[in-house]
C-alpha positions in Angstrom: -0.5 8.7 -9.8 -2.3 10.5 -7.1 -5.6 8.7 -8.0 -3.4 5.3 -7.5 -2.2 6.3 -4.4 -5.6 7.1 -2.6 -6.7 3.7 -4.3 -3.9 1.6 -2.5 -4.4 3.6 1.2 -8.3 2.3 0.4 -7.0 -1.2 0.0 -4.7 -0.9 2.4 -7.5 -0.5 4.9 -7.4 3.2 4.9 -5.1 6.0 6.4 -6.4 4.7 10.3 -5.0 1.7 9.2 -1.7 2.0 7.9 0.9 2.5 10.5 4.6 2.8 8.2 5.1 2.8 4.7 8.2 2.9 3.0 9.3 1.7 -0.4 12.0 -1.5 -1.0 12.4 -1.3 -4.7 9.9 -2.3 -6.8 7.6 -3.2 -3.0 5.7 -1.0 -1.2 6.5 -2.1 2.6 3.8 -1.2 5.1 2.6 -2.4 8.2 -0.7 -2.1 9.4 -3.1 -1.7 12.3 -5.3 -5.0 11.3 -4.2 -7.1 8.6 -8.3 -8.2 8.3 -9.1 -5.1 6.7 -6.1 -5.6 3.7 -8.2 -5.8 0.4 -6.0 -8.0 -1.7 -8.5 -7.7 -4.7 -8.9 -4.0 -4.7 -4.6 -3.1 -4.2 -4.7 -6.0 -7.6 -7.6 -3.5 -9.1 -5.3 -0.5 -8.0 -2.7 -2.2 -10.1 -0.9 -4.1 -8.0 1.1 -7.6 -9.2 1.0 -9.2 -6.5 0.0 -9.0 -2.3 2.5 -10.4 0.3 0.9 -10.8 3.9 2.1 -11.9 7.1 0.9 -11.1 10.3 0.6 -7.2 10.3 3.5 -6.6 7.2 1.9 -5.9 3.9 4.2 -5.7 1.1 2.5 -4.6 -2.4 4.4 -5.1 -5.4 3.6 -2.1 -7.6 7.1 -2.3 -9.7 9.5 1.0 -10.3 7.2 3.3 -9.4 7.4 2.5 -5.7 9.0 5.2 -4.5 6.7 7.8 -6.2 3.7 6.3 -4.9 5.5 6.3 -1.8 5.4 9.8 -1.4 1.6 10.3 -2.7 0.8 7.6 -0.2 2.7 9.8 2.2 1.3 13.0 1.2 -2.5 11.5 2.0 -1.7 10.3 5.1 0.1 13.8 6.3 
């Protein structure tokens, strides 16, 4: 899950960009530094279903497992 983990922090923009993370269920709820640098294809390559943006507020849907990548995203941004 690690490998998925570093994947979605590089689609997210990378650790600079990613200011709060924290899971909602089946949604990995971040917000972000600038939204420009959000790679929607590589977080769907990462295995994400789906990409929710507006303004600054990414949400990824990544399913149950949110709350474990959760704490690998947080454990590569630490």
């Amino acid at each position: 899950m690690a490998d998925k983990a570093a994947a979605i922090v590089a689609g997210l923009g990378g650790a600079d960009n990613i200011e709060d993370i924290e899971a909602c269920i089946t949604r990995l709820r971040t917000e972000v530094g600038d939204a420009g640098k959000v790679d929607e294809p590589a977080l769907k390559a990462a295995g994400a279903h789906g990409v929710l943006i507006s303004g600054n507020v990414v949400q990824v849907v990544v399913g149950p497992e949110a709350d474990s990548l959760t704490d690998d995203i947080n454990d590569l941004l630490d």
